[in-house]
Rosetta silent file (secondary structure, phi, psi, omega in degrees, C-alpha in Angstrom):
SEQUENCE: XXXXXXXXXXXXXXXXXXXXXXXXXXXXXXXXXXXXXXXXXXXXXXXXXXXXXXXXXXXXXXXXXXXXXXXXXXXXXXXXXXXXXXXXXXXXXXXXXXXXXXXXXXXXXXXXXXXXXXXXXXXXXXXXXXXXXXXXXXXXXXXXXXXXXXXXXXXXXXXXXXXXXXXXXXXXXXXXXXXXXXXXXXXXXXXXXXXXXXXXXXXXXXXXXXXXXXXXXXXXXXXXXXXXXXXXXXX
SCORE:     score description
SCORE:     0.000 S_00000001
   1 L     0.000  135.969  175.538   -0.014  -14.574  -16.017 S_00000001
   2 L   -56.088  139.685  153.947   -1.969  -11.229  -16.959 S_00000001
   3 L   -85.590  179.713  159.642   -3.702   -9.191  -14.330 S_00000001
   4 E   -88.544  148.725  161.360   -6.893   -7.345  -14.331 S_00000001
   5 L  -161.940  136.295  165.493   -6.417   -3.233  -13.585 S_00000001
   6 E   -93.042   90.469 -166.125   -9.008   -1.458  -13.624 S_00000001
   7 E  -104.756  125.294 -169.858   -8.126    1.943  -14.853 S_00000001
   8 E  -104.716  120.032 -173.406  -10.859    4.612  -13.055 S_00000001
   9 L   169.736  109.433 -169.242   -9.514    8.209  -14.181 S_00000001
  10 L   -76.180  -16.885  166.241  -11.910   11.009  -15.715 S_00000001
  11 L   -70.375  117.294  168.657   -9.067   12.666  -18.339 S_00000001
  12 H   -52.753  -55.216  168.921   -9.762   10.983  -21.423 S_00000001
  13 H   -45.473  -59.734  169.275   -6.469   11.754  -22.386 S_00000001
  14 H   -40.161  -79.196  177.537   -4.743   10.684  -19.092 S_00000001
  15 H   -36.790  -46.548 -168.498   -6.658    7.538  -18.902 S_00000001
  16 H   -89.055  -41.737  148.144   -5.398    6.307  -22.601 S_00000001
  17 H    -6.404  -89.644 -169.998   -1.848    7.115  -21.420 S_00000001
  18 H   -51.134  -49.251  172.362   -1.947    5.106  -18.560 S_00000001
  19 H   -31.692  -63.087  176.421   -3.999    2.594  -20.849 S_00000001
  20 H  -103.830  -15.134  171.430   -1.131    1.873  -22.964 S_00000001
  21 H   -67.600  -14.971  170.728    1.967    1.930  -21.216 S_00000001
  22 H   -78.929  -34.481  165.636    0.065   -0.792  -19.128 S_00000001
  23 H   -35.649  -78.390 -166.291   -0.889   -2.132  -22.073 S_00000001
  24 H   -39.912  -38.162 -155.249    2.799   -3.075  -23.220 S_00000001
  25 L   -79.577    5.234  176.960    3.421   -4.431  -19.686 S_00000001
  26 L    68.936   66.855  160.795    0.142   -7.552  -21.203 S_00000001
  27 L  -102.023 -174.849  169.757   -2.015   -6.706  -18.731 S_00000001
  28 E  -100.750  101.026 -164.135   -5.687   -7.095  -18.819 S_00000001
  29 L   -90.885  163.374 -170.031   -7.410   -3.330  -18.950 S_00000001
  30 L  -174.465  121.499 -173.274  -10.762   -2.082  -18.393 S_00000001
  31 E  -119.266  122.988  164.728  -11.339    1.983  -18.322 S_00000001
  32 E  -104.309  146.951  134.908  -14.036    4.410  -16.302 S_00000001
  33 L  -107.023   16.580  168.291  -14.573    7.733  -15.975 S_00000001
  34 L  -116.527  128.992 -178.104  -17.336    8.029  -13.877 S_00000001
  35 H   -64.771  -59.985  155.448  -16.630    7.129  -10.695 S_00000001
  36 H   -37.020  -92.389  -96.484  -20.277    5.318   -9.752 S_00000001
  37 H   -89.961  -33.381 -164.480  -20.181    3.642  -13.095 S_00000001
  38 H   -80.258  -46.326 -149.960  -16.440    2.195  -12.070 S_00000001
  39 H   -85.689  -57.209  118.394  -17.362    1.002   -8.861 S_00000001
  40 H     7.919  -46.023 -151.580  -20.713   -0.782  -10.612 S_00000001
  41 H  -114.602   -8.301  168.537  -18.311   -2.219  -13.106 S_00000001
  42 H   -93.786  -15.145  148.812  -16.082   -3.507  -10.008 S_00000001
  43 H   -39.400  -61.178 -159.181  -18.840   -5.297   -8.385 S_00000001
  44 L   -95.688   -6.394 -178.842  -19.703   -7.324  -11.452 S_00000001
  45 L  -160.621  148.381  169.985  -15.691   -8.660  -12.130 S_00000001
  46 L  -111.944  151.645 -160.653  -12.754   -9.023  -10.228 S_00000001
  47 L  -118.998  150.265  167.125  -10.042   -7.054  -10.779 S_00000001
  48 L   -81.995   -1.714 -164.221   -6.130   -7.107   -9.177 S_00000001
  49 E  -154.648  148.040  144.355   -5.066   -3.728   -9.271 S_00000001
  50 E  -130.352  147.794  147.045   -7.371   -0.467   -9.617 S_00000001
  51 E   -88.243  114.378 -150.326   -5.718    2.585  -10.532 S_00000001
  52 E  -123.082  130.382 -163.555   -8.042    5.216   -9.143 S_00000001
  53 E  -122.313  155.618 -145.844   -7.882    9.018   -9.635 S_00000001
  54 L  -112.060  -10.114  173.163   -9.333   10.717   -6.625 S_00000001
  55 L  -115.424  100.234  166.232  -11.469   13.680   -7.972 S_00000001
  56 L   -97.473  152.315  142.856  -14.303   11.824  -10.094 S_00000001
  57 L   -68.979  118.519  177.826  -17.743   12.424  -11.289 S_00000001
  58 L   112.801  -46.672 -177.040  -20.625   10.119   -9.535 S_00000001
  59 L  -151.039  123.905  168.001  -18.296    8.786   -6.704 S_00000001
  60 L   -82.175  153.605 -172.000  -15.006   10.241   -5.711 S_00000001
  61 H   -37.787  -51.125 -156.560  -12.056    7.809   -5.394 S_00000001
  62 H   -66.887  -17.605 -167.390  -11.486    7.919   -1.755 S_00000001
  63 H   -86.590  -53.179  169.795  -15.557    6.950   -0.994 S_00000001
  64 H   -40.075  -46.347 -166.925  -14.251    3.642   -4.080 S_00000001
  65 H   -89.975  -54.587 -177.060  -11.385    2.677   -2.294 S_00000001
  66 H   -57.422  -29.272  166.425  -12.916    2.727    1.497 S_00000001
  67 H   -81.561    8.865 -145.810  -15.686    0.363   -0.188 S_00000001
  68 H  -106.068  -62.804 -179.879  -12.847   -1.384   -2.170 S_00000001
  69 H   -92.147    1.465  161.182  -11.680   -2.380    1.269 S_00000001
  70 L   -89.282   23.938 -174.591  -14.852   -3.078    3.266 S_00000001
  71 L   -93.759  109.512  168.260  -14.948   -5.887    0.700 S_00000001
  72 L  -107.558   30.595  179.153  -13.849   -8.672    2.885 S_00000001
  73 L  -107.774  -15.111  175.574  -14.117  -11.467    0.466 S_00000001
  74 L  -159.968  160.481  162.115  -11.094  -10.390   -1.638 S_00000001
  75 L  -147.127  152.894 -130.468   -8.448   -7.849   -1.954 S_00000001
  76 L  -136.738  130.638  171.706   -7.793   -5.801   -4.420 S_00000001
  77 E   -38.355  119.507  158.078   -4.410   -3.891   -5.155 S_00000001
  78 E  -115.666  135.807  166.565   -5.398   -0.224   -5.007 S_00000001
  79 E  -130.009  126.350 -150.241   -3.072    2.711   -6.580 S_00000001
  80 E  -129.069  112.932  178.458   -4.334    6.122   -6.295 S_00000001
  81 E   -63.400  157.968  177.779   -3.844    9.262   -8.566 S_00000001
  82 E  -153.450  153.185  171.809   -4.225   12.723   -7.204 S_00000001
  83 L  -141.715   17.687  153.738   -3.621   16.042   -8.530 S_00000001
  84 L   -84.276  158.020  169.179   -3.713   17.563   -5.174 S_00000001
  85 L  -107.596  -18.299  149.738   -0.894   18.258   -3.457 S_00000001
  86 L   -70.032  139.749  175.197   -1.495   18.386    0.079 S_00000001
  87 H   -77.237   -4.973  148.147   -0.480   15.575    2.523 S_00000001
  88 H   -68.220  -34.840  150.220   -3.590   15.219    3.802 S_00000001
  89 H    -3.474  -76.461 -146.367   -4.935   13.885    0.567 S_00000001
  90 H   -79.828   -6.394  175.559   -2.283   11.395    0.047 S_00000001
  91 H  -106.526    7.506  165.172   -3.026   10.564    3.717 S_00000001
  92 H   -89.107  -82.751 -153.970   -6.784    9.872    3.823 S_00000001
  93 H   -55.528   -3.635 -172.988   -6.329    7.919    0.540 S_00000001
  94 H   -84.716  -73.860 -149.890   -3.360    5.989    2.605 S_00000001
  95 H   -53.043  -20.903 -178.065   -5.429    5.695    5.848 S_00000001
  96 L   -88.815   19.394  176.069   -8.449    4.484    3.549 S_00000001
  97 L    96.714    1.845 -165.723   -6.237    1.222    2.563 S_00000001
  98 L   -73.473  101.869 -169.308   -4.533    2.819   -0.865 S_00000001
  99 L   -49.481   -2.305 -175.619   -1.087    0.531   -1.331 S_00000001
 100 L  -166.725 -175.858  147.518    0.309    3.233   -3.189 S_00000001
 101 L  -168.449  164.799 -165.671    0.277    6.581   -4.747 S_00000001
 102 E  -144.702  119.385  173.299    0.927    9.035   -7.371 S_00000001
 103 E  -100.431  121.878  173.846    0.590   12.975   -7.586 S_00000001
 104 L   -47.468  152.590  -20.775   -0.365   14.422  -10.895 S_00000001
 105 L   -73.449  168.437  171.641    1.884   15.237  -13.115 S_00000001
 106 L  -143.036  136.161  158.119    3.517   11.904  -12.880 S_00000001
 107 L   -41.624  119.813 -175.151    5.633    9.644  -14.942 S_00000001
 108 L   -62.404  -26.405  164.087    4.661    7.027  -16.917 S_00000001
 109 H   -78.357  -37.672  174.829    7.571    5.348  -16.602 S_00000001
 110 H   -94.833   32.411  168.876    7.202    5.232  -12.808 S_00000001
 111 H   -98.261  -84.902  163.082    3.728    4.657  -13.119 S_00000001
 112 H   -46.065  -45.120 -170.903    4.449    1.441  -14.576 S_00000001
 113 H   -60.327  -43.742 -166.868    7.613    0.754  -12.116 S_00000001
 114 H  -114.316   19.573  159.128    5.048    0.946   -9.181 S_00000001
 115 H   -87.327  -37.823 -152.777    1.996   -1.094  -10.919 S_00000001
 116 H   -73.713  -69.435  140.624    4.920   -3.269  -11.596 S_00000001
 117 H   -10.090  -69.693  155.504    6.076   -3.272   -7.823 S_00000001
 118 H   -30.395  -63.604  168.807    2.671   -3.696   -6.482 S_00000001
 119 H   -41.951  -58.673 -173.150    2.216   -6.840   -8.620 S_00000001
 120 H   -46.747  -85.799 -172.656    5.388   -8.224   -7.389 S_00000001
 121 H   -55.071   -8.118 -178.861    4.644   -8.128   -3.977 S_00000001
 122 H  -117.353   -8.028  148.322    1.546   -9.178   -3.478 S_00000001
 123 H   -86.391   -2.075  176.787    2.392  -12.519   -5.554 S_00000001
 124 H   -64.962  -36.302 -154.342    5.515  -13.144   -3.562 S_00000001
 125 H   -67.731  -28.936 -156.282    3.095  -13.179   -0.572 S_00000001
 126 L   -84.698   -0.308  164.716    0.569  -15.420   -1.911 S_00000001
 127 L   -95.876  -40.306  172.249    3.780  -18.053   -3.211 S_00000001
 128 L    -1.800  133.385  169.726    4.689  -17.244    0.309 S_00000001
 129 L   -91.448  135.447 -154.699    5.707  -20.695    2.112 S_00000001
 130 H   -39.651  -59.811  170.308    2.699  -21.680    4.874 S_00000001
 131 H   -33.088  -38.818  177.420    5.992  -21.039    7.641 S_00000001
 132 H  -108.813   47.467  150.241    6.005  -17.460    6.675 S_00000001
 133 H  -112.947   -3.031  169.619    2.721  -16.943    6.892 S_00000001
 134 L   -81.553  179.555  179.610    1.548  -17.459   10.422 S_00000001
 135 L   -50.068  109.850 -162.977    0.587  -15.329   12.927 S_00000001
 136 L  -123.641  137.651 -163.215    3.789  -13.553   14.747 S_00000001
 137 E  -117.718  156.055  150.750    3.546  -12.141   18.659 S_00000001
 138 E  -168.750  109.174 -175.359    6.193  -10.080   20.266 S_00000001
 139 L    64.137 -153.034 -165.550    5.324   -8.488   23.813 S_00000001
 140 L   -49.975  -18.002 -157.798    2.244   -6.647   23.260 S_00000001
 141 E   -94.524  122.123  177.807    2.436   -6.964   19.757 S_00000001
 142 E  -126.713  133.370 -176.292    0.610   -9.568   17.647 S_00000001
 143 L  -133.267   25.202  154.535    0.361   -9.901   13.688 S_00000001
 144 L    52.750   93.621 -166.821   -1.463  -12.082   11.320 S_00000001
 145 L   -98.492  -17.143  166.051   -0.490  -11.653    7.747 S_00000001
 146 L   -62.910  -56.176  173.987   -3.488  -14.010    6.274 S_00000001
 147 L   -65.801  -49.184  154.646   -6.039  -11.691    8.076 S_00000001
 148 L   104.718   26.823 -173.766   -3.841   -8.679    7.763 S_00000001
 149 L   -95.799  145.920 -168.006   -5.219   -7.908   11.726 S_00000001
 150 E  -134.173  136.975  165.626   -2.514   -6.067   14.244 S_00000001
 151 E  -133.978  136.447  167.529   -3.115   -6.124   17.984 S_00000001
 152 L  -154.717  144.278 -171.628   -0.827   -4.065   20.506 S_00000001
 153 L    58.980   33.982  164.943   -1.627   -3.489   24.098 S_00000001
 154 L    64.180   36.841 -174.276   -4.343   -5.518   24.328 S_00000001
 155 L  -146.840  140.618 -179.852   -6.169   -3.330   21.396 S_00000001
 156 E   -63.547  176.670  166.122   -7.441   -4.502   17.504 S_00000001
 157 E  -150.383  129.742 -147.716   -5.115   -1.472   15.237 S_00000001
 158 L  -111.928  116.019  166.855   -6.591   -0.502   12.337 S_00000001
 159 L  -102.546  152.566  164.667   -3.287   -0.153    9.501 S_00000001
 160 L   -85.832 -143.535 -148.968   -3.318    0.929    6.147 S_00000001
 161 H  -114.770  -25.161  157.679   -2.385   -1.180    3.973 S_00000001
 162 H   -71.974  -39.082  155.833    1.254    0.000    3.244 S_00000001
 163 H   -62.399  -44.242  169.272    1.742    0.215    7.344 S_00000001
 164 H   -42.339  -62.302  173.604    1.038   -3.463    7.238 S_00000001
 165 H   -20.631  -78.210  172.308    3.621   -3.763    5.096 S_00000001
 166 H   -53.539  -34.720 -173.649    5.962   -2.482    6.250 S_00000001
 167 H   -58.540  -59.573 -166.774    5.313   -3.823   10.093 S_00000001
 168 H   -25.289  -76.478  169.951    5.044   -7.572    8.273 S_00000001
 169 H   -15.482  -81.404  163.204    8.751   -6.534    6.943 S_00000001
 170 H   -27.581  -62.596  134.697   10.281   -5.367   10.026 S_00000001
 171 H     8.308  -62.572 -159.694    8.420   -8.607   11.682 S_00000001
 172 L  -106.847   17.797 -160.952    9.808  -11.109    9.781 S_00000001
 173 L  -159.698   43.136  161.483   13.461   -9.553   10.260 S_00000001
 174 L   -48.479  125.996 -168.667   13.904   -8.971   13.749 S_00000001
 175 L   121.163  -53.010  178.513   17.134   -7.476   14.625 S_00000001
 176 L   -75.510  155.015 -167.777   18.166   -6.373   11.446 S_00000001
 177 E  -104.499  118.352 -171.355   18.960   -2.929   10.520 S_00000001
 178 E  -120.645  167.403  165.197   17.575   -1.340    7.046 S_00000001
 179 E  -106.558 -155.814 -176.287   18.092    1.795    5.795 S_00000001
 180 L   -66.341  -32.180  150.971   15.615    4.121    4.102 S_00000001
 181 L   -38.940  -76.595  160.001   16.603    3.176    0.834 S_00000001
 182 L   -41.153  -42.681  170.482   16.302   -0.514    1.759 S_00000001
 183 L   -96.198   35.131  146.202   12.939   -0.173    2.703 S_00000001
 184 L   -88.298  -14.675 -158.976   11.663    1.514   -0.269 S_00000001
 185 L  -100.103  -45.909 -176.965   13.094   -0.697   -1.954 S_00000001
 186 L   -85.785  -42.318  170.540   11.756   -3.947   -0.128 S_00000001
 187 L   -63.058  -70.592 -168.142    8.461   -2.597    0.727 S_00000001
 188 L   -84.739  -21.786 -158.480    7.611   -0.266   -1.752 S_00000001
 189 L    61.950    0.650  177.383    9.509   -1.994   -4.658 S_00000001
 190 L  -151.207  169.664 -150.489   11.245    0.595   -5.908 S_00000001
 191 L  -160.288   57.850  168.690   14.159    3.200   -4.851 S_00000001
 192 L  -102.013  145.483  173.114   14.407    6.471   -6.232 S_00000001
 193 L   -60.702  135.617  176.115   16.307    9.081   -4.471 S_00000001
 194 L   104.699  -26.093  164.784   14.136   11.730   -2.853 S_00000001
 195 L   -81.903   25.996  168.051   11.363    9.514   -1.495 S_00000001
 196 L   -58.749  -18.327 -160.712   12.996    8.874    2.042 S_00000001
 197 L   -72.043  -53.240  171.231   10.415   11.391    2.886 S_00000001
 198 H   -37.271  -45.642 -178.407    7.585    8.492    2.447 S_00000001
 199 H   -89.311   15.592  167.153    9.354    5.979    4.805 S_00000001
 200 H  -103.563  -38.450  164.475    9.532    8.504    7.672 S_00000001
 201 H   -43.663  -64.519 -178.411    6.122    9.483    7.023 S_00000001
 202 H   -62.206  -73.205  156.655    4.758    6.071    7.352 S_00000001
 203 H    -0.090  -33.336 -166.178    7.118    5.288   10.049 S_00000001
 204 H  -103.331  -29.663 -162.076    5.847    8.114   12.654 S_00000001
 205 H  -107.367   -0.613  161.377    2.255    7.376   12.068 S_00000001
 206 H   -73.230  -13.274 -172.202    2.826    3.182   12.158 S_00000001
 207 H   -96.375  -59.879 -169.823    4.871    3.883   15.841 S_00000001
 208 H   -38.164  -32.868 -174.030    1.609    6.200   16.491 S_00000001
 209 H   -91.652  -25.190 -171.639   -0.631    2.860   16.308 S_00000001
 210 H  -136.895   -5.772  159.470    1.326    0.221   18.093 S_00000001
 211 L   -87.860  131.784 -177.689    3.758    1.652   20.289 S_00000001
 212 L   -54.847   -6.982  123.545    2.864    2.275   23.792 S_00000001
 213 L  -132.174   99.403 -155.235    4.606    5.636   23.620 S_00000001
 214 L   -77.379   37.571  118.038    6.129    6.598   19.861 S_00000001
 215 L   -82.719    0.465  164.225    8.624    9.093   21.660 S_00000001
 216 L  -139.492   85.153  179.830   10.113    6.569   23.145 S_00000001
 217 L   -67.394  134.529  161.965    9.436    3.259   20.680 S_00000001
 218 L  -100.199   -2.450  176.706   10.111   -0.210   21.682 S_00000001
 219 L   -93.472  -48.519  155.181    9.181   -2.182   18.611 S_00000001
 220 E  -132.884  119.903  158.079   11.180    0.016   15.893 S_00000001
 221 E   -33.007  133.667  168.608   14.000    1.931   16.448 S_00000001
 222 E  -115.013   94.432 -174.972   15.664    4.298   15.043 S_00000001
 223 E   -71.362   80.639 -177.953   19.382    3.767   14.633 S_00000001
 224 L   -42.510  132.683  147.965   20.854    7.713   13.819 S_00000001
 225 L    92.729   10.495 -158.913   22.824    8.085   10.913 S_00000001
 226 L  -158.768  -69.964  159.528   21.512    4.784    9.503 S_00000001
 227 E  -175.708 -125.183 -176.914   17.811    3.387    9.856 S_00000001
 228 E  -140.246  163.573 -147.720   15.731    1.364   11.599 S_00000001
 229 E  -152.585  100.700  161.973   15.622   -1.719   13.561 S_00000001
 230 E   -45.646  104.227 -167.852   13.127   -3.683   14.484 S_00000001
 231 L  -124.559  154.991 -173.395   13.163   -5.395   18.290 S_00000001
 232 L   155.239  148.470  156.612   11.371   -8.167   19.780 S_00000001
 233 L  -114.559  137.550 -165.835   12.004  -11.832   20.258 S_00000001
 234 L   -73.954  120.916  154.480    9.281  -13.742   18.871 S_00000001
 235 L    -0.470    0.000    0.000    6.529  -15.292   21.006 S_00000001
């Protein structure tokens, strides 16, 4: 079945890129380049994916995507261009709910690979069987994947939306050991070499939110020389 994407992204050029290699993949497209104007035009249709570039005219992405996700009647795939290069960027557009990202320049082919990837994963959940969809406690920890709400220590935790992920993962595969690879791979959908740096990233600041001290974590592990390991017996 086609999606919607919503491509938001003020290079004319850029935008018609992106336009047609999505194109190929039969999706359903729609393009802005004003950032108000996109957001206006998101309002009025729903869409499954926006690709959102983060320095607009009228509204910049990151002010689109935190109202993208103070939508609580639906949710809507976000993937978010940049053509900064600091990690604080990519980590306000993380911490503001963006499932993904991409720093200008970027490929087109992996551009597509992680619209592709996106896609994937958020219809496995929603084929998801009702059993792996409830609510899962261990110790302190509790985690809801219909709500997408995290409590540890007797406190709500506010995740993005890729830290969800990733917990949910871990979660539903207590015990088991992945490596960095694997969870790029499981998580993220895709596995190119050189982005280990992403699951250690996420990793330090999801043990910041739910472990009761992240130098010495009791929910995931870190197994040297290998990955990470999830512990808990479930509630």
């Amino acid at each position: 079945m086609a999606k919607t994407v919503l491509i938001v992204e003020d290079d004319a050029d850029i935008a018609e890129l992106v336009r047609m290699h999505l194109a190929e993949a039969g999706h359903a497209l729609e393009v802005c380049h004003d950032g108000s104007k996109a957001w206006e035009r998101y309002q009025k249709k729903h869409f499954d994916l926006v690709v959102l570039d983060i320095m607009l005219p009228g509204m910049d992405g990151l002010e689109i995507c935190r109202r993208i996700r103070q939508d609580e009647t639906r949710y809507t795939l976000v993937l978010m261009l940049t053509s900064k290069t600091t990690e604080l960027d990519r980590v306000l557009g993380l911490e503001l709910g963006a499932d993904d990202y991409l720093t200008k320049p970027f490929s087109l082919m992996e551009l597509v690979a992680r619209v592709k990837a996106l896609l994937r994963r958020s219809e496995a959940l929603e084929a998801a069987p009702e059993t792996e969809q409830r609510r899962l406690s261990f110790h302190q920890l509790s985690i809801d994947p219909t709500t997408r709400e995290v409590e540890a220590n007797g406190q709500s935790v506010e995740l993005t939306a890729k830290e969800f992920d990733l917990l949910w993962h871990f979660a539903r595969h207590p015990g088991q050991v992945f490596s960095r690879m694997q969870l790029l791979d499981q998580v993220w959908g895709y596995s190119h070499e050189g982005y280990e740096h992403t699951v250690n990233s996420h990793m330090n600041r999801l043990r910041g939110k739910i472990e009761p001290d992240p130098k010495k974590p009791i929910y995931i592990k870190t197994v040297w020389g290998v990955g990470y390991q999830f512990i808990g017996d479930r509630q």
